[in-house]
MITI-965378 format. One line per 4 residues: their letters; for each residue y, z, x of N, C-alpha, C, O, CB. Coordinates in steps of 0.001 Angstrom, whole numbers. Glycine has a CB too. Example, Ala and Ser with C-alpha at 12.3 -4.5 7.8 and 13.67 -1.06 7.14 Angstrom:
2
AS = -5690/7800/13190/-4500/7800/12300/-3300/7800/13200/-3319/8465/14236/-4473/9046/11308  -2250/7080/12850/-1060/7140/13670/30/7870/12900/1138/8039/13409/-598/5725/14084
END
This chain:
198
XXXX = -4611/84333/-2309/-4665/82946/-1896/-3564/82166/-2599/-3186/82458/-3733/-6048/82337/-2196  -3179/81395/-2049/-1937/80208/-2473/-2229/78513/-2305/-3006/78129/-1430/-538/80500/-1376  -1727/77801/-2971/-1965/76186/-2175/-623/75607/-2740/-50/76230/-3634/-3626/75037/-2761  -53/74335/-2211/576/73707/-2456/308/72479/-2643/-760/71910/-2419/1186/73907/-1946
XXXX = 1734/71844/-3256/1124/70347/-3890/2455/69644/-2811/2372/68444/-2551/1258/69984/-6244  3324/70245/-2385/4417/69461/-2070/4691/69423/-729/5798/69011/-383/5495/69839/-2718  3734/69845/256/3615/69908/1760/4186/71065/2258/4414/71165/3464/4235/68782/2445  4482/72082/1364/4592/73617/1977/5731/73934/1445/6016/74988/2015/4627/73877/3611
XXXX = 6534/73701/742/7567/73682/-77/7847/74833/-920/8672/75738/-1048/7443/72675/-782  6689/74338/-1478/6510/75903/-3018/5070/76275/-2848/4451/75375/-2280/6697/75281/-5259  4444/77165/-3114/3512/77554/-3484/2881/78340/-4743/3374/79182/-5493/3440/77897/-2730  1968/77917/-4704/1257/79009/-6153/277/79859/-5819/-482/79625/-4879/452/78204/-7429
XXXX = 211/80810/-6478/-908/81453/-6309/-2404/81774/-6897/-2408/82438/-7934/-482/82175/-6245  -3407/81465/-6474/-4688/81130/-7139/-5229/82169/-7106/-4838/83131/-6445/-5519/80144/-6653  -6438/82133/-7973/-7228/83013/-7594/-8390/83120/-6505/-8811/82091/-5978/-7584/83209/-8514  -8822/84172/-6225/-9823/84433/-5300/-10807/84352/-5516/-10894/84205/-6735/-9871/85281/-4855
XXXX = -12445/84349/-4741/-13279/84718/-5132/-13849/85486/-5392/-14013/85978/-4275/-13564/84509/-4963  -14624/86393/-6354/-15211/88411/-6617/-15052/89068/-5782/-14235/89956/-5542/-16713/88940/-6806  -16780/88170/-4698/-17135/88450/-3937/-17291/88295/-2556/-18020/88784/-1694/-17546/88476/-4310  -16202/87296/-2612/-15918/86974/-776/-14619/86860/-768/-13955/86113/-1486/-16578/85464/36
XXXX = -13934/88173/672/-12866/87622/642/-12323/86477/1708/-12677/86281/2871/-12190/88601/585  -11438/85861/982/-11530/84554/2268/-10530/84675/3364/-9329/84923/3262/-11197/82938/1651  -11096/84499/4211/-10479/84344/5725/-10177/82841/6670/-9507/82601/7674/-11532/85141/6588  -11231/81848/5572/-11270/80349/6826/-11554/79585/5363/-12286/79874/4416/-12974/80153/8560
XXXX = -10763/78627/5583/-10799/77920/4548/-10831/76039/4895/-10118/75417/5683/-9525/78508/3745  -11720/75615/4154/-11792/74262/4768/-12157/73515/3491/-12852/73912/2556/-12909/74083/6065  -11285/71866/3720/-11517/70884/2750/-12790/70452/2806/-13353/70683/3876/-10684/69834/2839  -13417/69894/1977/-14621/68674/2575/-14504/67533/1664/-14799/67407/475/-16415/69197/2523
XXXX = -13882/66550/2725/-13577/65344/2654/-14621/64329/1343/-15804/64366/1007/-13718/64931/4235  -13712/63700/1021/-14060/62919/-549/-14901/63240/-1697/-15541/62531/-2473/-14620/61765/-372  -14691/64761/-1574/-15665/65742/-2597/-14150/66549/-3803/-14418/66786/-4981/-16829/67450/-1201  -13150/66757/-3410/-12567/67350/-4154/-12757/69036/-4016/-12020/69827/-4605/-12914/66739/-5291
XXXX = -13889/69443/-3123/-14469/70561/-2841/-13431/71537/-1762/-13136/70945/-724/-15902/70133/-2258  -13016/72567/-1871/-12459/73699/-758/-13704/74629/-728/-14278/74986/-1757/-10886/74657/-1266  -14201/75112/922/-15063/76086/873/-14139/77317/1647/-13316/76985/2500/-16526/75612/1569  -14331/78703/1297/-14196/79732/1890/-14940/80354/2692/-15917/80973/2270/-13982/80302/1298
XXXX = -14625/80309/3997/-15968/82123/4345/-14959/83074/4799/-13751/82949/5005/-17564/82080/6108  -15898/84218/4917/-15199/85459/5205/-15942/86412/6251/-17058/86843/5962/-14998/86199/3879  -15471/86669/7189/-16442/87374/8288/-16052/88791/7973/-16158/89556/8932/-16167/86937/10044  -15611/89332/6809/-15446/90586/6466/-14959/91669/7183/-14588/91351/8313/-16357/90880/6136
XXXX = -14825/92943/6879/-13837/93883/7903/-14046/95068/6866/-15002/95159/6095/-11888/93304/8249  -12687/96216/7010/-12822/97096/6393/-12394/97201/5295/-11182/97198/5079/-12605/97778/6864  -13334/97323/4311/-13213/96853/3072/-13266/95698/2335/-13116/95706/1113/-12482/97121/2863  -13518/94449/3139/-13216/93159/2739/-15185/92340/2585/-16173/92626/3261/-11904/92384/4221
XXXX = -15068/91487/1621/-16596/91068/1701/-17107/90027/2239/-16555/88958/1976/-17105/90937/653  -18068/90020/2968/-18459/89026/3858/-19387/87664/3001/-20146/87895/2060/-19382/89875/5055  -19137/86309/3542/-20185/85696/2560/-19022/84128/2948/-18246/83811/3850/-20373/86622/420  -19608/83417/1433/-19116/81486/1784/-19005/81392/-38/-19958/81809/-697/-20965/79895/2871
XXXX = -17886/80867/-671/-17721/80335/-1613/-17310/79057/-1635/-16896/78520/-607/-17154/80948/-2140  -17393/78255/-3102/-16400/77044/-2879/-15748/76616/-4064/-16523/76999/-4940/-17081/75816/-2323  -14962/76152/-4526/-14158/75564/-5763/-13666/74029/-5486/-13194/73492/-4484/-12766/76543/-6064  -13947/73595/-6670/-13891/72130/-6928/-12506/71897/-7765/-12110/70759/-8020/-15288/71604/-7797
XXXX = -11836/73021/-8151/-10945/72868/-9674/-9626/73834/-8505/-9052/74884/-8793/-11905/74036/-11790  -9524/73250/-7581/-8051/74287/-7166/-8175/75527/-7106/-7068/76005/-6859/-6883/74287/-8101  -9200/76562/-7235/-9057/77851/-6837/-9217/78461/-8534/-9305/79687/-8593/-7473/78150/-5863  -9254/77811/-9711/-9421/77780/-11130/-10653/78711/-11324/-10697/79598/-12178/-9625/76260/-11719
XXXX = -11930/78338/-10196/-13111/78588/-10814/-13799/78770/-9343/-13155/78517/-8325/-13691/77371/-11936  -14934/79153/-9307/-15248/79478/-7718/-17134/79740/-7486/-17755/80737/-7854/-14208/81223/-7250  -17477/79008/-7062/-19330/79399/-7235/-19466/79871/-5312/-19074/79336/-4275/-20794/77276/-7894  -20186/81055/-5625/-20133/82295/-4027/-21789/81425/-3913/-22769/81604/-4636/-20101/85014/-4350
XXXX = -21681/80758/-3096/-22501/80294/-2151/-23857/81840/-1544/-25040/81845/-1884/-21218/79652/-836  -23317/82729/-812/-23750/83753/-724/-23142/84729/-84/-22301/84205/646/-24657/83615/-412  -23124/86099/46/-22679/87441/740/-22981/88112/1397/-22662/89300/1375/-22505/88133/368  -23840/87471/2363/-24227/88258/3760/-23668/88120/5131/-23126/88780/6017/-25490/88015/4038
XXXX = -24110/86830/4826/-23366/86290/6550/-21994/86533/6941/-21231/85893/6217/-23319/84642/6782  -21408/87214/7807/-19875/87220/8031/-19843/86017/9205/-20402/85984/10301/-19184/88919/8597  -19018/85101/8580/-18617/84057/8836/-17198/83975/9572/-16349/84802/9237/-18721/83468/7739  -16904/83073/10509/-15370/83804/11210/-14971/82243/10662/-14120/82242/9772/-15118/84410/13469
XXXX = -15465/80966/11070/-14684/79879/10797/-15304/78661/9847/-16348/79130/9393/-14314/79389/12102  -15167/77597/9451/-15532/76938/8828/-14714/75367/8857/-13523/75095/8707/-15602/77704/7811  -15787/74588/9089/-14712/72971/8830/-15847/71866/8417/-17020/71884/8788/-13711/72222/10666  -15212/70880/7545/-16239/69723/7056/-15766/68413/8004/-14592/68112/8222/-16067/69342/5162
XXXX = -16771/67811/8439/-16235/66577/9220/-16468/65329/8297/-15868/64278/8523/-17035/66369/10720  -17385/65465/7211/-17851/64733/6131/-18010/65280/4592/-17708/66435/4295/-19030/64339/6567  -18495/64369/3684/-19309/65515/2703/-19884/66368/2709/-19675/67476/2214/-19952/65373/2164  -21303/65694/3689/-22624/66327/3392/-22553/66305/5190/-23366/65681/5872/-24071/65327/2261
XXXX = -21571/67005/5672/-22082/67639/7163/-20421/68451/7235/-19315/68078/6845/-22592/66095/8827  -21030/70048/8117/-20115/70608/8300/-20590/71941/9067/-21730/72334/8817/-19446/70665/7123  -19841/72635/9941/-20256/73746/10311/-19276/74856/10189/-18103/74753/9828/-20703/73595/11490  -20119/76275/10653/-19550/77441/10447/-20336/78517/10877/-21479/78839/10551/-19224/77569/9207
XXXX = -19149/79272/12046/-19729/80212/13321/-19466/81356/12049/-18691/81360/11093/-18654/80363/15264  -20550/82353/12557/-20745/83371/12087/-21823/84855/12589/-22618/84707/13518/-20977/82795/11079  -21742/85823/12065/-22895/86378/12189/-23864/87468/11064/-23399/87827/9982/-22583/86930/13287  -25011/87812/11472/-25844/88476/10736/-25613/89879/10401/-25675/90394/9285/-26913/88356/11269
XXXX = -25278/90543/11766/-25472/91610/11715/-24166/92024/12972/-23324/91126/12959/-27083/91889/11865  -23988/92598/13509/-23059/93066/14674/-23311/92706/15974/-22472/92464/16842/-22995/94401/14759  -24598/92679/16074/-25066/92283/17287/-25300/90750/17821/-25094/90343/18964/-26165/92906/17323  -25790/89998/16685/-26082/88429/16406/-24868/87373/16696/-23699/87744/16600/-26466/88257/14800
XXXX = -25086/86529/16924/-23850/85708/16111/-24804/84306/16034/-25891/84322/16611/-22005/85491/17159  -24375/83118/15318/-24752/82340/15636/-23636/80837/14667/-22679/80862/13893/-26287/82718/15504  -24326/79933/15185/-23743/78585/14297/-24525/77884/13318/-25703/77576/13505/-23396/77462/15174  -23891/77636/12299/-24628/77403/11317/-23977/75861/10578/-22793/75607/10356/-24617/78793/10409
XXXX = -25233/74954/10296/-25088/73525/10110/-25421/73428/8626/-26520/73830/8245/-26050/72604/11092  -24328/72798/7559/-24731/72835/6457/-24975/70726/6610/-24151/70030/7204/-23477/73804/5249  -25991/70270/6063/-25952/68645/5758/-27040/68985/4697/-28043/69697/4720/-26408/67321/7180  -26245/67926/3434/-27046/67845/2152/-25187/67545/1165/-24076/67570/1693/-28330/69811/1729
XXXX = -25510/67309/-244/-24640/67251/-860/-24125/68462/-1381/-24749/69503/-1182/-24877/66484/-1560  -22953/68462/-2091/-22334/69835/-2662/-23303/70241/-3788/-23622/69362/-4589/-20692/69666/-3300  -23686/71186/-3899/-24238/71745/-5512/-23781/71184/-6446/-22575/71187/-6697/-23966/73097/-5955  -24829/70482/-7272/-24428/70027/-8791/-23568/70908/-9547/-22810/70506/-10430/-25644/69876/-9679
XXXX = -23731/72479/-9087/-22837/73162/-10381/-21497/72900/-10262/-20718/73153/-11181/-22904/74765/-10511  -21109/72359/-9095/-19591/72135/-9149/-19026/71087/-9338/-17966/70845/-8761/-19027/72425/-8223  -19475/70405/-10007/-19111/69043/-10860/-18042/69224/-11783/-18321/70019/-12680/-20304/68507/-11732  -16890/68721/-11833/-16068/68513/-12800/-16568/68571/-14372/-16239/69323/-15289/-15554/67328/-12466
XXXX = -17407/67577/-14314/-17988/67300/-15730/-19177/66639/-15339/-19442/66164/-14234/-17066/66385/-16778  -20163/66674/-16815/-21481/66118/-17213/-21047/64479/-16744/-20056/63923/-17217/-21932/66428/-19091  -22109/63727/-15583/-21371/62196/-15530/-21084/61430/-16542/-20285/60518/-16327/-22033/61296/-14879  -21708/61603/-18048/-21320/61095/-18783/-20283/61290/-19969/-20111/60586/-20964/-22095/60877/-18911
XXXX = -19617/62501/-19552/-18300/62620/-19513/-17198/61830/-18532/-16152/61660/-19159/-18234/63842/-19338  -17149/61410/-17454/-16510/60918/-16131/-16401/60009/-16144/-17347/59227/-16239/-16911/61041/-15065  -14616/59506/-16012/-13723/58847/-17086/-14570/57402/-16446/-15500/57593/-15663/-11609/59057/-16964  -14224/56131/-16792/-14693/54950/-15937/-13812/53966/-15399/-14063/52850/-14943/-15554/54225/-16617
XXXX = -12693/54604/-15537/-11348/53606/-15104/-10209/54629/-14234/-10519/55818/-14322/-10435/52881/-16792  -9571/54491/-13818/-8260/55851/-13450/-6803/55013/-14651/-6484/53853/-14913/-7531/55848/-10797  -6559/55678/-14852/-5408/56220/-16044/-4528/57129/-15814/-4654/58222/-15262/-5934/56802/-17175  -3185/56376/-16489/-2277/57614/-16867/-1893/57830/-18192/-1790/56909/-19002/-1061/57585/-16202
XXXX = -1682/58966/-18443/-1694/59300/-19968/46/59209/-20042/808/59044/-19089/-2547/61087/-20457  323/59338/-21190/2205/59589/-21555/1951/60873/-21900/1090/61470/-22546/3189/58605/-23021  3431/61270/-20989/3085/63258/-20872/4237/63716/-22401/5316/63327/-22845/4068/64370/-18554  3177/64763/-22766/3628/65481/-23637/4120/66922/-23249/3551/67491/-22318/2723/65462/-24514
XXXX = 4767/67310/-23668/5617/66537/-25317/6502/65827/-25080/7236/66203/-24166/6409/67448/-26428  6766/64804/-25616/7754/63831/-25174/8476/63324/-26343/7906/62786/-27292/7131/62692/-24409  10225/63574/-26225/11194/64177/-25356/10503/65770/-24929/9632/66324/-25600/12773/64249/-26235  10976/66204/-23954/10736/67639/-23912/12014/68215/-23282/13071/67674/-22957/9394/68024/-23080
XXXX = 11439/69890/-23189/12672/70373/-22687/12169/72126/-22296/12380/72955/-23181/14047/70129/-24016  11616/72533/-21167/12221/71898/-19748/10822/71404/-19256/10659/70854/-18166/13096/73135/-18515  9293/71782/-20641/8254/71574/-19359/7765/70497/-20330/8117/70307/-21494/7005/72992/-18699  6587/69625/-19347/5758/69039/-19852/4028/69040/-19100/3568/69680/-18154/6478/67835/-19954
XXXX = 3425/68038/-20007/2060/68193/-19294/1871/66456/-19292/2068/65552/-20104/665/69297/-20289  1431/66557/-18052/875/64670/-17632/-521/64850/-16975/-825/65469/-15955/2081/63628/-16156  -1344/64083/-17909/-2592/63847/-17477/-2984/62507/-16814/-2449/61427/-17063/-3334/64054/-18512  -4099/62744/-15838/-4541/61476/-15201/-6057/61455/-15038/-6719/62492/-15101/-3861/61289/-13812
XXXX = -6617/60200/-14818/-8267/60259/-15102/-8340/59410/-13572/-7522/58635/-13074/-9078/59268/-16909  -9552/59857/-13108/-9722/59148/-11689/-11547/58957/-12075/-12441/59660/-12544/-9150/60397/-9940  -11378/57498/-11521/-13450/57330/-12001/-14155/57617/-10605/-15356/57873/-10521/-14188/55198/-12613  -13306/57550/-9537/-13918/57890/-8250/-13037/58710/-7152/-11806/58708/-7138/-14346/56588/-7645
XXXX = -13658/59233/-6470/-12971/60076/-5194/-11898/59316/-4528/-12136/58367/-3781/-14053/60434/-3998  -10351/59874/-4892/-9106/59449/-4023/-8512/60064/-3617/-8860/61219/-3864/-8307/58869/-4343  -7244/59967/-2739/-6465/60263/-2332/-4729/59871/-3004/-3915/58978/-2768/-6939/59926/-1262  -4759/61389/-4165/-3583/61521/-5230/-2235/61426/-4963/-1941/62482/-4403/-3605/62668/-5811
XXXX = -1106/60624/-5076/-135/61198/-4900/743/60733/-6823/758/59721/-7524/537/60598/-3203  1324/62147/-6949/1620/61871/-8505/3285/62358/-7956/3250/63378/-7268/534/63056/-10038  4030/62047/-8069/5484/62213/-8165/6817/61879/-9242/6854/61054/-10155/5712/61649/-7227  7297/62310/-9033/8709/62200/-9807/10066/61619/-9927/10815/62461/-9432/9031/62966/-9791
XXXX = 10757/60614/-10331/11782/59993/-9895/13080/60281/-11038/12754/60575/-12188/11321/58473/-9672  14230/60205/-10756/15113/59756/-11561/15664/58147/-11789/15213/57149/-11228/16013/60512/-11211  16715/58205/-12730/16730/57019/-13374/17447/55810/-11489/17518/54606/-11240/18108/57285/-15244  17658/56620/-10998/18356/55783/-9383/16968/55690/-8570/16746/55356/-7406/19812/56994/-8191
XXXX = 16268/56034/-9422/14910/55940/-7955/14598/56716/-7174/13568/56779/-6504/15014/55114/-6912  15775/57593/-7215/14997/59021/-6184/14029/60213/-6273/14264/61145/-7042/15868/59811/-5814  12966/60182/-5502/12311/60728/-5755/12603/62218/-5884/13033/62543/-4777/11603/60325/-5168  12582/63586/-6901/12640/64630/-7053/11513/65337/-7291/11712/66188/-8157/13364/64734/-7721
XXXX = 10576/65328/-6934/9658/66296/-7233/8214/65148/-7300/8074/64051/-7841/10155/67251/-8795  7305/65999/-6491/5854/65902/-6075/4803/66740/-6516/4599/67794/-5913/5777/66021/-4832  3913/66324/-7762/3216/67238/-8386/1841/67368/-7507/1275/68447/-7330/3047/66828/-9895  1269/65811/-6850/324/65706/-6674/328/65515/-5271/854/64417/-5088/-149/64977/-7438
XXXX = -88/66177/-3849/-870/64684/-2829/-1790/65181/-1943/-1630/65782/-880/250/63710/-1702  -2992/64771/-2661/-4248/65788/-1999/-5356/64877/-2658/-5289/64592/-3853/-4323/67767/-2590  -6309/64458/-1898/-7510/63870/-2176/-8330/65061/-3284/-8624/66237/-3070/-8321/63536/-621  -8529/64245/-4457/-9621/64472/-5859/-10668/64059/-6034/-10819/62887/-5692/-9315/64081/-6963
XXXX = -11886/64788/-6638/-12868/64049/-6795/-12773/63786/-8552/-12455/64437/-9547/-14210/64785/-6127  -13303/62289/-8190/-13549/61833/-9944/-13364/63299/-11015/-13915/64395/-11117/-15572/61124/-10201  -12433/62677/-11584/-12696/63608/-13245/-11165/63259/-14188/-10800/62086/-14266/-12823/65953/-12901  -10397/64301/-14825/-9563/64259/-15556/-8766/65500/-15081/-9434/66456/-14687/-10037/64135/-16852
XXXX = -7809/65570/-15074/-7061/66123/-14459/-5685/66141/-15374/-5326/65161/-16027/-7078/65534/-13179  -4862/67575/-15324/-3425/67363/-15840/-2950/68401/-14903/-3745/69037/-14210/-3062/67609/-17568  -1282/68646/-14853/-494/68971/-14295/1027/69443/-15136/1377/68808/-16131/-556/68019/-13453  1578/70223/-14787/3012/70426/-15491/4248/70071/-14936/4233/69915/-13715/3237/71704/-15746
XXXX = 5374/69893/-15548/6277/69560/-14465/7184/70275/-15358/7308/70193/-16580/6578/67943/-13919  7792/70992/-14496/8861/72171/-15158/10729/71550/-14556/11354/71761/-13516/8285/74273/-14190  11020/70851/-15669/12277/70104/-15061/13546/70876/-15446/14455/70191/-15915/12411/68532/-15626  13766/72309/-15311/14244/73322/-15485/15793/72796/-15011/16883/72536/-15520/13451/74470/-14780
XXXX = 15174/72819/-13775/16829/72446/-12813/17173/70690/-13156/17834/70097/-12304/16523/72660/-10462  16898/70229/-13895/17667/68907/-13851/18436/68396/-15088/18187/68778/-16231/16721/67857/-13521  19246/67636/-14812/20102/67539/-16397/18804/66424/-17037/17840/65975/-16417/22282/66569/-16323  19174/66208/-18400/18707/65473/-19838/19025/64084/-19131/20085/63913/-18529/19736/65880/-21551
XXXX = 17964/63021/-19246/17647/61525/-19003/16558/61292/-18961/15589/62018/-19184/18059/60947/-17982  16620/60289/-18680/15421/59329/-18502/14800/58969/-16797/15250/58214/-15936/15992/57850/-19226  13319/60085/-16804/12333/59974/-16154/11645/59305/-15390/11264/58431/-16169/11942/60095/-16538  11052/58987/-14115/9435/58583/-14392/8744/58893/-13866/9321/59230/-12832/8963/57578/-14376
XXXX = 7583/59115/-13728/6553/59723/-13325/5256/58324/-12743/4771/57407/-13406/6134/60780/-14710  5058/58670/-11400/4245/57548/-10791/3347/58041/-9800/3545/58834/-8880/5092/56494/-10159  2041/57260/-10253/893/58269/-9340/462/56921/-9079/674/55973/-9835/-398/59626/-10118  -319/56856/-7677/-850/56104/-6532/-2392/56770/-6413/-2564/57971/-6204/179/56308/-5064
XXXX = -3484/55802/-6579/-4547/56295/-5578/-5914/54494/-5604/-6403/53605/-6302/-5455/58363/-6502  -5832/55062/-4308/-7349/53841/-3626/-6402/52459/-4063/-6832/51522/-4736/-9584/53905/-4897  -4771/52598/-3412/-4727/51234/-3388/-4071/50859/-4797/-3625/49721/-4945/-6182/50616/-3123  -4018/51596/-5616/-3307/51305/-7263/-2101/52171/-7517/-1964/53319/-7095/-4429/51724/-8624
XXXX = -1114/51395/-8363/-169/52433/-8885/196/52079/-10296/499/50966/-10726/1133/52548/-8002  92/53543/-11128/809/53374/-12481/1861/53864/-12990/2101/54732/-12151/211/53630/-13283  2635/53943/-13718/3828/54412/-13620/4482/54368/-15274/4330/53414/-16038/4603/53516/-12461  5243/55661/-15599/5269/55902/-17051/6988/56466/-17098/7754/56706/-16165/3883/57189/-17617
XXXX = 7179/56546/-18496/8661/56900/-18573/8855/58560/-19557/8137/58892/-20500/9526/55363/-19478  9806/59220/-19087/9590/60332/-19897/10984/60578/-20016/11683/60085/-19130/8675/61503/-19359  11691/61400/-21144/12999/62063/-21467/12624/62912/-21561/11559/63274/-22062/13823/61838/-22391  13742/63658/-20908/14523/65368/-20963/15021/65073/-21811/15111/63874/-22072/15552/66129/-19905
XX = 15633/66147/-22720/16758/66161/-23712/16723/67725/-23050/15768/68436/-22736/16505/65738/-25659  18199/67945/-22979/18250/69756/-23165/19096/69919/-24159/19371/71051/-24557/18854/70759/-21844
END
């Protein structure tokens, strides 16, 4: 599995789940949540997972059902064709909220403002780390500018659910100056300054 942050640009590669391999993959809207199913094959395992943390961490829903597709139209409503056995098939309606276990954090950990931190290490040379705190479900965009304003690089733009969050920015390819780094969400923007030195 892979995802991107920059609209198909670069990719990374995540991890999978144990026990399902995934075949259909779907967001669900203002949860921060990706679910997997897998209608399985030869050798491959049938079942529904989901991850809240980018593909980081992964709770398998269950491993029976081979599932062919999957999509959320909401939070707490979504469907996904599948079947039992070889002979069966049927459609299946999930409505209710996501499982508590996939919570970012204890709520009283969960920041109460959105924030940007000053990324360390600062000066750096070539990587750094920039953290951001979101108190409610948005839609992220964290990017990169030079000292003319142009934008070079897009760490973030994908709807999050509340929590704390960091990111790296590996400024390998660019000469030594002065930075900035500016993230947008629900309508707000903050915006910070960072040096390269090489």
């Amino acid at each position: 599995m892979a995802r991107t942050d920059d609209g198909g640009n670069t990719w990374t590669t995540v991890s999978a789940p144990a026990n399902v391999t995934p075949a259909s993959i779907a967001y669900v809207p203002g949860t921060g949540t990706y679910i997997v199913v897998s209608p399985a094959g030869d050798g491959e395992k049938p079942g529904c997972a989901l991850t809240s943390d980018n593909g980081a961490t992964w709770q398998e829903i269950e491993t029976s059902t081979e599932y062919n597709a999957v999509a959320f139209v909401s939070g707490d409503a979504g469907w996904a064709g599948g079947i039992t056995n070889k002979s069966h098939g049927g459609m299946y309606k999930w409505m209710g909220t996501m499982p508590t276990a996939v919570a970012r954090s204890p709520a009283a950990n969960m920041p109460q403002q959105f924030s940007l931190s000053q990324n360390y290490p600062n000066p750096f040379n070539p990587n750094t780390t920039i953290e951001f705190s979101l108190a409610k479900s948005a839609f992220v965009a964290l990017k990169i500018y030079n000292i003319a304003g142009e934008e070079i690089a897009a760490l973030v733009s994908e709807r999050l659910a509340a929590g704390k969050y960091q990111y790296d920015w590996d400024a390998g390819t660019h000469v030594s100056g002065i930075y900035f780094y500016k993230i947008e969400a629900d309508n707000t923007s903050l915006i910070r300054k960072c040096l390269l030195v090489k």
